[in-house]
C-alpha positions as CSV (number, residue, x, y, z in Angstrom):
1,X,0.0,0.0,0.0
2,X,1.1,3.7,-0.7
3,X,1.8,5.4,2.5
4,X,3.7,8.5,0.1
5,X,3.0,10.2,-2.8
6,X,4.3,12.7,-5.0
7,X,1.7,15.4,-5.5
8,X,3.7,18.8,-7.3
9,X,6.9,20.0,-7.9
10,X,6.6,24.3,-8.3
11,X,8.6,27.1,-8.8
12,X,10.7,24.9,-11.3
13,X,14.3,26.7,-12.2
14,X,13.7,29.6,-9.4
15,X,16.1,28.7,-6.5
16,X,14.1,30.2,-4.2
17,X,10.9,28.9,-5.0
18,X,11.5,25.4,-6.2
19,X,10.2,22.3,-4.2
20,X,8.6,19.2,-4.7
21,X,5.0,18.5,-2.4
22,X,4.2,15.1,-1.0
23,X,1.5,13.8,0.6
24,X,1.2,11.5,3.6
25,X,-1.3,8.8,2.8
26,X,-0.5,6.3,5.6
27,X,1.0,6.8,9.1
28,X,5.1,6.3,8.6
29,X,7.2,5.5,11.7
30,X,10.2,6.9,9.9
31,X,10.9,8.5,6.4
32,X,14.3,7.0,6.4
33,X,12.8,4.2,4.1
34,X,12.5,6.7,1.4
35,X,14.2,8.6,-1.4
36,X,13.4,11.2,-4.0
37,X,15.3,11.3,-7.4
38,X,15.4,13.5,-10.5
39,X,15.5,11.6,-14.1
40,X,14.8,12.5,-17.5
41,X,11.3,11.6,-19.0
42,X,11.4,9.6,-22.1
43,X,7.2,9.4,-22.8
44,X,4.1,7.9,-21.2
45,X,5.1,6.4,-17.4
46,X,8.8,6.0,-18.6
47,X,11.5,7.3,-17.3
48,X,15.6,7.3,-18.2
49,X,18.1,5.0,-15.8
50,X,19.7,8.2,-15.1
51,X,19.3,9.1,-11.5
52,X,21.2,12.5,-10.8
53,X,20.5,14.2,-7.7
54,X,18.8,12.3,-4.9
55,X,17.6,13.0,-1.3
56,X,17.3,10.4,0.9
57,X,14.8,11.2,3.8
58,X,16.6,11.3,7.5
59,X,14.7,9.2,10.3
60,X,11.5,11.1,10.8
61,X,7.8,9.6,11.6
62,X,4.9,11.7,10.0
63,X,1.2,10.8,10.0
64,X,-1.6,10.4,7.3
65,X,-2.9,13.9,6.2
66,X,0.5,15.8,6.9
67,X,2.7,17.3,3.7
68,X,6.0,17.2,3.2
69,X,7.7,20.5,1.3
70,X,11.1,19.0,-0.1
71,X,12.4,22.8,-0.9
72,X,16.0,22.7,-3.3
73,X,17.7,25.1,-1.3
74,X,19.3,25.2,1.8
75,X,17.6,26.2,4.6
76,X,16.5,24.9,8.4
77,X,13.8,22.0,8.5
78,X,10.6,23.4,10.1
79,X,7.4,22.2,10.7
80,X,4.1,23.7,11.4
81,X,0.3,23.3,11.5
82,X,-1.6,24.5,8.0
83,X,-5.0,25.8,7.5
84,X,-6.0,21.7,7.1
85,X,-5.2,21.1,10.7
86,X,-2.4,18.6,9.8
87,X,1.3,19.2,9.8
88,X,3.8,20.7,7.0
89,X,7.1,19.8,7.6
90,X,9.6,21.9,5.4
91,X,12.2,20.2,5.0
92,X,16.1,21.2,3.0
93,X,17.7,18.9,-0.1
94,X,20.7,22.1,0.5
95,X,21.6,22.5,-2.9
96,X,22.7,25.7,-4.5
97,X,21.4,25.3,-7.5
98,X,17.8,24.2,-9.3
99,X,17.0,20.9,-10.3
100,X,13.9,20.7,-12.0
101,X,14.5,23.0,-14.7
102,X,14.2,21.1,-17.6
103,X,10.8,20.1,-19.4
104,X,12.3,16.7,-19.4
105,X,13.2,16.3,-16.2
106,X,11.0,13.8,-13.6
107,X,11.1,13.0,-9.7
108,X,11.1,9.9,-8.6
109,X,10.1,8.5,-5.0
110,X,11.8,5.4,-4.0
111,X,10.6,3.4,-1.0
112,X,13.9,1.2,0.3
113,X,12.5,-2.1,2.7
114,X,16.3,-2.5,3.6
115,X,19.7,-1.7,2.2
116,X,23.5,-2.5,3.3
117,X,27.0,-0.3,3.0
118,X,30.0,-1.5,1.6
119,X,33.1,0.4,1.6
120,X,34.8,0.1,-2.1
């Protein structure tokens, strides 16, 4: 079941601006299980195998009805209550430069069950 969903990226190519919005369909004890991408789009539901920037969400439980704000630039993580009663939590990718500036370009969300490190 979808407990995460990717509902908008805006203010594409302005720095300041430029986020992606995802909703919270399902209670999540932590978003450390998921990832956000950029890839080029090729055409209907298909995407390139070229995964350039990606965020991968640091340990952070959020409940059903609450929006995550995944803003490009740097910045402070925040949270606070919006006019739907629920929770927005802002949170930083810290880049210093746009990422969704092309009309090709696609986000991707990634949910990771498990995953192990292995230094090269």
């Amino acid at each position: 079941m979808e407990k995460l969903k990717i509902n908008s990226i805006e203010g594409k190519g302005d720095l300041q601006e430029e986020c992606v919005w995802l909703d919270v369909l399902e209670d999540i004890s932590s978003l450390a299980y998921y990832m956000v991408t950029d890839t080029t789009y090729t055409g209907d539901n298909s995407i390139s195998n070229e995964l350039r920037h990606m965020y991968w969400f640091a340990p952070k439980a959020v409940k059903k009805g609450d929006w995550i704000k995944l803003m490009t630039k740097a910045g402070t993580n925040s949270t606070s209550t919006n006019n739907r009663k629920s929770t927005t939590h802002v949170l930083y990718w810290g880049l210093g430069r746009t990422i969704w500036n092309k009309t090709g370009d696609a986000a991707i969300l990634f949910t990771i069950e498990n995953w192990k490190t292995t230094k090269a």
